[in-house]
N, C-alpha and C positions, 0 to 999 in steps of 0.2 A: 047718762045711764046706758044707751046704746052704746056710749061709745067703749066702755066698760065691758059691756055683752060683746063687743064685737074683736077687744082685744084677749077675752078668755077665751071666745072661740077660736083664733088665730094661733094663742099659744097649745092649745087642748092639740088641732091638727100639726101643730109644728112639732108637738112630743108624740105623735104618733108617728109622725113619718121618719123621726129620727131614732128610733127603736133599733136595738140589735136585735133584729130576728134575722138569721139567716135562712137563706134558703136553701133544701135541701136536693143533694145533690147525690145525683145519679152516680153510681159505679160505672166505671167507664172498663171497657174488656182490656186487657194487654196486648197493644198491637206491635206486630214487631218496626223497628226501625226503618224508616223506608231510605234507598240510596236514592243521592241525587248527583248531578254534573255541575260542574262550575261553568261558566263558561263567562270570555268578558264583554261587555257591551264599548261598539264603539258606532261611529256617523258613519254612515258611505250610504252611494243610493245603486239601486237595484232596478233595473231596467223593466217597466211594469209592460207588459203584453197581454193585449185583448185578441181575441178572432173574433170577427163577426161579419158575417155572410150577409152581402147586398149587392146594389149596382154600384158603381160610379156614374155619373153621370157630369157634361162639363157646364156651366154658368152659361157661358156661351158657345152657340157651335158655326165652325165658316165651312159652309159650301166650296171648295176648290173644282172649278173646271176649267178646260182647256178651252180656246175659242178655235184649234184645229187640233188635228186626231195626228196623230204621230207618234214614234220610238221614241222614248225619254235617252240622251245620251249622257246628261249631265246632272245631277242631284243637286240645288244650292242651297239646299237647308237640310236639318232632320227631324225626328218627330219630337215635340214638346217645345222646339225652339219657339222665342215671341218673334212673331212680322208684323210689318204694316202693310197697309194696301197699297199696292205697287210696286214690293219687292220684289226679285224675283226668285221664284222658288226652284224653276228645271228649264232644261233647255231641252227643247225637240227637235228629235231630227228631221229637213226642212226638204230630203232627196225626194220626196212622193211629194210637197206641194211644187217643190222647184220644177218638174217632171208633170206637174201638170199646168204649171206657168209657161213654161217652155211649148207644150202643146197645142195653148190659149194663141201664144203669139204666133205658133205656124198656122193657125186657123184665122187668123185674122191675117196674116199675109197672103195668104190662098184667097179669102173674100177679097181684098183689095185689086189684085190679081184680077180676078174674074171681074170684078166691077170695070176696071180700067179697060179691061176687052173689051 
């Protein structure tokens, strides 16, 4: 018996939703034609650029100093190149310590000097 009730109600909804009723429709105004461009699509890529305002900053950073004060004559690296520890980077000009080695030993010859008197 249900199962009888249950196939009238199934067909009752399925003839209503299969109904010609259309639905009605709006007038639409007369627009005129619009132009458009053709154009054809093809791959390639496009070079994407950002700005964006910050610091750099490096991973790491090395301390460079001299262990004596001097004219650099010779550069043996540049900036961004990689080194190790103990390369060398510049050469210093050696006339101001030579000129004070030179000094050392007239002063120590003069003491000997005087000592032997």
């Amino acid at each position: 018996m249900k199962a009888i009730l249950r196939s009238c109600l199934l067909l009752a909804l399925l003839a209503a939703g299969c109904s010609q009723h259309k639905p009605a429709t709006k007038s639409k105004p007369d627009l005129p034609p619009a132009s458009v461009e053709l154009a054809t699509a093809s791959l390639g890529s496009d070079p994407v650029y950002e700005q964006i305002v910050g610091t750099v900053r490096p991973r790491t950073i090395a301390r460079v100093s001299a262990k004596v004060s001097g004219r650099i004559t010779e550069l043996q690296t540049k900036i961004g190149k990689s080194v190790k520890k103990g390369d060398l980077l510049a050469e210093i000009d050696a006339a101001e310590i030579d000129a004070r080695l030179d000094q050392a030993e007239a002063a120590l010859s003069n003491a000997r000097r005087e000592l032997d008197r």
